[in-house]
N, C-alpha and C positions, 0 to 999 in steps of 0.2 A: 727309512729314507723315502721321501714322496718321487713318487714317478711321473713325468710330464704328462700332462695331456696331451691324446696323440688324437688324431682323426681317422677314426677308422670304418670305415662304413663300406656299404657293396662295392664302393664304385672304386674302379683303380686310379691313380692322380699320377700323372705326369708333367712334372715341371721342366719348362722350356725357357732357358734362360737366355737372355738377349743386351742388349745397350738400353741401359736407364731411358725410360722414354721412347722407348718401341717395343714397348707392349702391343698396342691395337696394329700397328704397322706389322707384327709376327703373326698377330693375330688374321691381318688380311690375308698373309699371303697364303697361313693354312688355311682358311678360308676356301680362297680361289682354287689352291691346286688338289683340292679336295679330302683331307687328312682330317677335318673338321668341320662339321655344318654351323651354320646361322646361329642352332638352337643347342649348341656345344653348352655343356656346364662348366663357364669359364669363370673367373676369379682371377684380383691379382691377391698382392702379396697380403697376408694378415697384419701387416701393419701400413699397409695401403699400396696407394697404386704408382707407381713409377719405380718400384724397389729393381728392377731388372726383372721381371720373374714374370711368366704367365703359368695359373694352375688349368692343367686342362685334366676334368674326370668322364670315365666311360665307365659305362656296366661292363664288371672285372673279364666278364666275357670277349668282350669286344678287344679289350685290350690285348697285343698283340706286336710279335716283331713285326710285321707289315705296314704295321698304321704309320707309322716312321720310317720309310726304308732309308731316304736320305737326308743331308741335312737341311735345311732351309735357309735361305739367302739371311735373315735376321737372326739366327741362332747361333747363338754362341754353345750352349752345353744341351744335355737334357738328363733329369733324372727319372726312370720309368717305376713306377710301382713307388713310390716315394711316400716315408711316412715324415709326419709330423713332430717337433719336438718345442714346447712350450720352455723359453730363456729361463733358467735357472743355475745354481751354480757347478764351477765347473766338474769338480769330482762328479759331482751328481749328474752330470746332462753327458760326462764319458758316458759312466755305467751304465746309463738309458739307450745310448747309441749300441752300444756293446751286446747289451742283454737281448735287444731287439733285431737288430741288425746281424750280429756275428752268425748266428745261424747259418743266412745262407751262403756265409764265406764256407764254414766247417763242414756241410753238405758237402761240398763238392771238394775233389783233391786238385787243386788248382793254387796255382801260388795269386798273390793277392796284394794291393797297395792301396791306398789311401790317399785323396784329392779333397783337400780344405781350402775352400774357397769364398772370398764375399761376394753376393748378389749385384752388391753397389760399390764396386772400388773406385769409381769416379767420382762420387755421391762429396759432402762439404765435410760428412762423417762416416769415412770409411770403416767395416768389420775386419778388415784385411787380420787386425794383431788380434780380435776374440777369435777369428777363423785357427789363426795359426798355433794357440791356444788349447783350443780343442781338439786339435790334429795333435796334439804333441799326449795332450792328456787320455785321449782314446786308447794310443798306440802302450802309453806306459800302463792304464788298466787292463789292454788288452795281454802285454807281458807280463804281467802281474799273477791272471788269474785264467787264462785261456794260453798254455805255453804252446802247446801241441801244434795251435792255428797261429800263432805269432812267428815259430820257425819260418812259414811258408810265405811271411811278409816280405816285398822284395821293394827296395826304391823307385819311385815312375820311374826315372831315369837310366833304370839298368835294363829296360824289355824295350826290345824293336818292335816295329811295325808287324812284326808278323807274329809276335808270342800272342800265345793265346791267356788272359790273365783274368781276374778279375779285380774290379774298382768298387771300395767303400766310398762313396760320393758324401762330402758334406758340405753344403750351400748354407752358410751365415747372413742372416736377414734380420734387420730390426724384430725384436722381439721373439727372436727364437731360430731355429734351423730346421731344415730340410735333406734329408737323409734317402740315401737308396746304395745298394748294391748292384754293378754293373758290367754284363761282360764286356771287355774291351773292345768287340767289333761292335758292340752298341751304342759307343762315346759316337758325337757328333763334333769331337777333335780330343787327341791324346791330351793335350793340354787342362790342367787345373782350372775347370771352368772355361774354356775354351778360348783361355785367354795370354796373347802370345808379348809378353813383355818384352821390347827392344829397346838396349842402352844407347843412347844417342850419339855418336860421333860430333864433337864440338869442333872437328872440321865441316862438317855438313853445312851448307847455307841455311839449310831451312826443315822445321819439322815432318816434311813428306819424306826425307829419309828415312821416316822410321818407315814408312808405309810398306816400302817395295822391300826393307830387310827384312819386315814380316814374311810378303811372299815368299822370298827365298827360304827362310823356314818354313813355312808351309809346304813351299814346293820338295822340302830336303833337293835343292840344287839352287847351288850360287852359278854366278857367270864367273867364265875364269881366262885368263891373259889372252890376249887377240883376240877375242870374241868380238864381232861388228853388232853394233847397236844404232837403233835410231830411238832417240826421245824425245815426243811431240808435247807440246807446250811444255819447255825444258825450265824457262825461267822460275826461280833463283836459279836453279840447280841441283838439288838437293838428291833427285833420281839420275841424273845421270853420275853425278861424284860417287853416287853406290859402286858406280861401275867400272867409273874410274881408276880408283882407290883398288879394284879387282886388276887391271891395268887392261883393259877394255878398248878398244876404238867407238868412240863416240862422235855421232853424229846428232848435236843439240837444236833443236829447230823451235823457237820461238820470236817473235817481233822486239820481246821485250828483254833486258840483262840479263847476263848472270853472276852469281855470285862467288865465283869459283876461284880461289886462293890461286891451289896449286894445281891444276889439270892436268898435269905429266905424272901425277904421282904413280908409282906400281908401275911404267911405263906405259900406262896410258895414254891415249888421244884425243883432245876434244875439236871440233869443228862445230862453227855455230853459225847455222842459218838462218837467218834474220825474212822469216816465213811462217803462211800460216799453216799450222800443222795439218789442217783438213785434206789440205791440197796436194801436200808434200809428196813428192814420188822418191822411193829412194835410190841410187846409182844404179846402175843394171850390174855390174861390176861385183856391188857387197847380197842383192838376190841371192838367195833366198837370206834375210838374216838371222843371224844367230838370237835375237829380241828386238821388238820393237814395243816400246811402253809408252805410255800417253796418259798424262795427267792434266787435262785439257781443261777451261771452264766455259762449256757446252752443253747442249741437252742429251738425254738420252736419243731421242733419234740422232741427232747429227754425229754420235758417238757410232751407232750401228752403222749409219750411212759410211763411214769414214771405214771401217773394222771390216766391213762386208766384202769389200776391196781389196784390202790385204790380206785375207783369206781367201776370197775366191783367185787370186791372181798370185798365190803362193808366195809371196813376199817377206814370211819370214816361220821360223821353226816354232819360236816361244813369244807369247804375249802377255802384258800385263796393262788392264784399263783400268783405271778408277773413273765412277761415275758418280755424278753430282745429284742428288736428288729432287725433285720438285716439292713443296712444300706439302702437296694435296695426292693422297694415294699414290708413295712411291711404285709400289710391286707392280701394279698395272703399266705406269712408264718404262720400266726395264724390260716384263717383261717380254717384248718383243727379240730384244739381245740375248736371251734364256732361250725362244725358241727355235732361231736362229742357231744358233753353236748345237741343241740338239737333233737338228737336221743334216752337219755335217759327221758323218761318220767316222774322218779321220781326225779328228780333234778330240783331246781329251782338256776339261774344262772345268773351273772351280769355279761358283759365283759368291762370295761371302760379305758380309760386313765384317771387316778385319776391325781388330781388338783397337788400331789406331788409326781406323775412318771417324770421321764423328759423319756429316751428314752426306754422306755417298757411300758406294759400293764399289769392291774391284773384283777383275775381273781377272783370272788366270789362267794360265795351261800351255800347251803345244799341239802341237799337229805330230800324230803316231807314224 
């Protein structure tokens, strides 16, 4: 049985998985915040460049849990110590994963699951079905011939945030995959590729509803009945019906429509200010609120000018920004609103490209 060509050399390879087409844009930001120099040995994907994927190799020395401690605004996954696996078929490219890989499950008495994911699920020709392929054909070589370590296999789905586990990581990429072993406070999001699927509500006006149901998963906390909300450039409506549908008191403030069937639903409230959101003061009455979200289309500064005021003047508990990009060196634009939120001590804060931005960033968290 031939065995793939793998790439194995001094150096350790860490692949940084991101959105098709932000490669150089991850690549800036490790860059700037110092995780990566100028003269880094970077590469993309072996079957070229926009696959989602940047390889980054260091002399095996250097590599280390430090180099990564958090995740990065463009990062969706990351696989550390990752080896190489050359496309071939499927029996054969399991046992290669298995023969190479299961090791350092079996080392350690730790229960363990498996994350089969494509690089490019956006791409004109998704690996999503070779990915889920693989996953299926790993796990039944791995029952097959390895029983002892397959007891200890458990579903993502059954370990909370706090089990301590391990992850066989497999990344699906034209012409081959990308393999690593992971402990779970290593993941750069629980999620299969760090990527959060949300089914659309065909009540929703408009696709930004998936945005903010993401956050809520992310955040593991929905808004829930009476909660007072304010959402700045509301129109269609698509974030504030998240909240609605929760049965919410809504305060929608934009100049322009909305699109919103049934606003009572869940006993909900809508109010709609026909204002610009920048300016918008909310009631003294609903202070401090329960969320204030803004999907505005703005720049980043006028996004922080606006934000710096509701935070410094305590105006509300939990926040959700989505920010719009500039064409030319996003990370440099934002991050002024990255340095800001790490100067206030009682904020706790996410800045991510969610799996359903395409060219912006949101922003999430609360005040502790």
């Amino acid at each position: 049985m031939a065995k793939p060509t793998m790439k194995t050399t001094e150096n350790a390879t860490t692949i940084m998985i991101c959105r098709e087409g932000y490669e150089d844009i991850l690549q800036e930001e490790m860059i700037i915040k110092g995780a990566i120099s100028k003269s880094a040995e970077l590469s993309s994907s072996p079957s070229g460049p926009g696959a989602g994927l940047l390889i980054v190799r260091f002399p095996a020395k250097a590599a280390g849990a430090d180099r990564f401690s958090t995740p990065f605004i463009f990062e969706r996954q990351r696989l550390e110590s990752a080896l190489w696996f050359n496309d071939q078929p499927l029996k054969a490219m399991a046992r290669a994963i298995v023969v190479q890989l299961l090791p350092l499950i079996s080392s350690r008495n730790q229960p363990w699951t498996l994350h089969a994911f494509a690089s490019n699920p956006n791409s004109a020709h998704p690996l999503i079905q070779r990915a889920n392929h693989v996953r299926q054909a790993v796990l039944d070589f791995c029952a097959d011939h390895f029983t002892v370590v397959f007891r200890r296999y458990q579903a993502s789905d059954t370990f909370s945030a706090a089990d301590a586990f391990l992850v066989l990581q497999i990344c699906v990429t034209p012409g081959g995959l990308w393999g690593a072993v992971t402990p779970s406070h290593r993941l750069s999001d629980p999620r299969p590729g760090g990527m959060h699927r949300i089914r659309f509500d065909i009540q929703a006006p408009s696709r930004s509803y998936l945005k903010i149901e993401e956050v809520f998963e992310r955040l593991q906390e929905a808004p829930i009945r009476g909660q007072h909300v304010v959402d700045l450039g509301a129109a269609p409506g698509g974030w504030s019906y998240a909240f609605l549908k929760r049965g919410c008191r809504v305060l929608a403030v934009d100049n322009g429509p909305l699109k919103l069937n049934h606003p009572g639903t869940a006993g909900g409230s809508l109010t709609h200010h026909r204002e610009n959101g920048i300016s918008f003061v909310p009631p003294p009455t609903w202070r401090p609120l329960d969320w204030m979200v803004s999907d505005m289309l703005i720049s980043p500064g006028q996004t922080l000018g606006m934000f710096r005021k509701w935070i410094e003047r305590a105006w509300t508990r939990r926040f959700v920004l989505n920010i719009k990009l500039p064409q030319q060196h996003p990370y440099p634009a934002i991050k002024p609103i990255e340095t800001f939120l790490r100067s206030q001590p009682r904020i706790q804060f996410h800045i991510r490209q969610l799996y359903h931005d395409r060219r912006e960033i949101t922003v999430f968290g609360m005040r502790g």
